[in-house]
C-alpha positions, 0 to 999 in steps of 0.5 A, a space after each residue: 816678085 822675082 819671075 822664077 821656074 818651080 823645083 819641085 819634081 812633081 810638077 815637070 810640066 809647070 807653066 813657064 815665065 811668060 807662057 801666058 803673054 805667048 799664048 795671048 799673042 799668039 792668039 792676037 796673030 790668029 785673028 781670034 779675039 780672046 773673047 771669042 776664043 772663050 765663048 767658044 770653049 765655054 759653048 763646047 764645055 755647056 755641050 759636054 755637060 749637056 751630053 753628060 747629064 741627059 739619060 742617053 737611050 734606054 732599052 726597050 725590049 721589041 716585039 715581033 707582031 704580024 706585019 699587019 699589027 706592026 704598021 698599025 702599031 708604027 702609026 700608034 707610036 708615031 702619033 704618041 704626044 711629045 710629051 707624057 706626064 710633063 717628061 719628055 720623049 726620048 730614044 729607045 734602043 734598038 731603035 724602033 717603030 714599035 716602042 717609045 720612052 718618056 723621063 727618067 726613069 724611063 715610062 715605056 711603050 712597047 705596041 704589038 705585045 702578047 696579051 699578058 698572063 690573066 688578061 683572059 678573065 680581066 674583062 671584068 677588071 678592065 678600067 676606062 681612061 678617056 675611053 680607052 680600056 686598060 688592064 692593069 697589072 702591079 709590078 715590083 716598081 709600079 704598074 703595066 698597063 695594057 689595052 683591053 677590048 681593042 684589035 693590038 695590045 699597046 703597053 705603058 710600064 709607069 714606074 712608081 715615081 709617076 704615081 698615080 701611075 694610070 695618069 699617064 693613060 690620060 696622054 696616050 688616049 688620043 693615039 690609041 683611039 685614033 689608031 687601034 680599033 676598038 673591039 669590045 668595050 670594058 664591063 
């Protein structure tokens, strides 16, 4: 078959005849063998795609708690598992002491909150989850749990794909033990 340049118009940049012997004896001068070379583009390539696919940071609103509130809130979120309901932890943005993030979609945390609207007549429809009382409240796409009965107010929004929702209580209960004190325990 005769060795040939396109005519097409559409294509000005077609490869020339023997382009690719160039391009591999080029390659043999650098002292790279093609081997290498394409392990090397296809680790790079795996990178990129690896970057594509993961959910990035997702954004977590930041509260503003007294100073004391905050440093316990620092050591409560630092000492949250590496993982909640079998999904990972990943970054907030902003970056904060205060919050934490976990799958996609994203379960939130968020320590040092306000206590939420009806949480002053919930006492008596506070729940336990490994002794750790919760107040919880449905939203449009699951549900808000907050601590109840403790000195800081520490929240996991649970979006319904996770349902039961009140499973992932069951991951956080050791920090929040460990480091919000229990006050009045849950009628």
């Amino acid at each position: 078959m005769p060795n040939h340049q396109p005519t097409d118009p559409r294509r000005p940049h077609a490869p020339r005849p023997g382009a690719a012997r160039a391009g591999a004896a080029r390659l043999a001068r650098s002292g790279v063998s093609p081997a290498h070379a394409a392990r090397v583009v296809c680790a790079g390539l795996g990178l990129l795609l690896i970057a594509a696919c993961s959910p990035g940071a997702t954004p977590v609103p930041v509260p503003s708690p007294a100073p004391e509130v905050a440093a316990a809130c620092a050591d409560l979120v630092k000492a949250l598992p590496a993982k909640v309901l079998d999904a990972e932890r990943r970054e907030t943005s902003p970056k904060s002491p205060l919050t934490a993030a976990y799958g996609d979609p994203p379960i939130e945390m968020t320590c040092g909150v306000s206590p939420p609207a009806g949480m002053a007549e919930a006492q008596s429809q506070c729940f336990e989850v490994n002794g750790v009382g919760w107040f919880a409240k449905q939203v449009e796409n699951g549900f808000i749990f907050t601590t109840i009965g403790r000195t800081i107010y520490f929240e996991v929004a649970v979006p319904s794909k996770y349902s039961p929702e009140a499973n992932a209580l069951t991951d956080v209960s050791d920090a929040v033990h460990k480091f919000d004190k229990l006050v009045t325990p849950c009628t």
